[in-house]
N, C-alpha and C positions, 0 to 999 in steps of 0.2 A: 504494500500500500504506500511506502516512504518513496520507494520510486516513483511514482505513479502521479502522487501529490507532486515531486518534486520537478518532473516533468512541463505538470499543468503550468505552478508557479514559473519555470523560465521562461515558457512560451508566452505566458502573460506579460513577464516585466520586459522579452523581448518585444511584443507588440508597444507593448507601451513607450519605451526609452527609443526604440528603432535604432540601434547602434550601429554607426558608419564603418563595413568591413573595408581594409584599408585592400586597394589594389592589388599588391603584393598576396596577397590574402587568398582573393576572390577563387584563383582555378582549383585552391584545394578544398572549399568550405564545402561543394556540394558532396564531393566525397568523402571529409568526413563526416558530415551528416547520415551518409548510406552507411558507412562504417559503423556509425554507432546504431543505427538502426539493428541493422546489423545482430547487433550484440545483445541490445535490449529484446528482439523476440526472442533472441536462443536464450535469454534468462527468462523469460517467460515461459519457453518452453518447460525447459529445467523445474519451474517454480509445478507446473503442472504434472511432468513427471516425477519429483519430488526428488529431485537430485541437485538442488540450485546448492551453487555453494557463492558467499557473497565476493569472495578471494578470487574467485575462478571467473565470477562475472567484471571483475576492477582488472584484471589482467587483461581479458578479452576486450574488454570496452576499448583501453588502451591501446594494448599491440593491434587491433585492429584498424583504431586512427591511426598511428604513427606509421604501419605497413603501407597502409592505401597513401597516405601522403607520400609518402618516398617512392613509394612506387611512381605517381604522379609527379614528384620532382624531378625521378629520374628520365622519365619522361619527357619533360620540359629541356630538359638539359641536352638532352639527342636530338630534341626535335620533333618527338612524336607524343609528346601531353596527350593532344587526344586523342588518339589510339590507346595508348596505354591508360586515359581515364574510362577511356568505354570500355576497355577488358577490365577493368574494377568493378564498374559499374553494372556489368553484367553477372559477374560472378559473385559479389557481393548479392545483387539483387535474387540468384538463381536460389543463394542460402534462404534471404530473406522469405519469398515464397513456398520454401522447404519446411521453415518453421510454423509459417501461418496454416499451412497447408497440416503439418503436426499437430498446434494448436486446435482447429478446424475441429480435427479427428474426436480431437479429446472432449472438447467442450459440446460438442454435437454426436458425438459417437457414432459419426457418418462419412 
C-alpha cells in the first residue's frame, strides 16, 4: 500500500510543481520511466505470488534504470540512441506485459 500511496503522491506534486527536465536529460527520462515500470509490476507480481522481497524490488528498480540508461548512453555515443532506445523499449515493454498478463491471471483466474 506505501508504494502505491507513494506513487499517487509524486505524480500529484509532479503535476502540480511541472518540473523543467533539463535537455541533457530528456532522451533518457522516457526510458527510465519504462524501466521503472518495469520493476514496479514484477513487484507487484511478486506481492501476489507472495514472494516480494523489498531488497530485491530496491535493487531491481535500480539496476534497471541505471542499465537502460547506459545502454541508451551508449547509444548516443555511437550514434544509434535510437535504435538502441527502441531495443529497450521493446524488451522492457515485452516484461512489462509478461507481468500484467501474470497479474491478469491471478487476480481474475483467467
Amino acid at each position: 500500500m506505501i508504494p502505491a500511496v507513494g506513487l499517487v503522491l509524486g505524480l500529484l506534486i509532479g503535476l502540480v510543481v511541472q518540473p523543467d527536465v533539463p535537455t541533457w536529460l530528456q532522451p533518457y527520462l522516457p526510458i527510465a520511466v519504462i524501466a521503472a515500470l518495469d520493476a514496479v509490476f514484477g513487484a507487484l507480481r511478486a506481492v501476489l505470488d507472495g514472494i516480494f522481497d523489498d531488497k530485491v524490488f530496491v535493487v531491481s528498480f535500480l539496476s534497471n534504470v541505471v542499465v537502460a540508461a547506459l545502454i541508451v548512453f551508449l547509444g548516443d555515443q555511437l550514434g544509434v540512441g535510437s535504435q538502441l532506445s527502441t531495443g529497450v523499449i521493446v524488451v522492457l515493454g515485452l516484461r512489462i506485459f509478461s507481468n500484467v498478463a501474470a497479474i491478469r491471471r491471478h487476480l481474475l483466474k483467467a
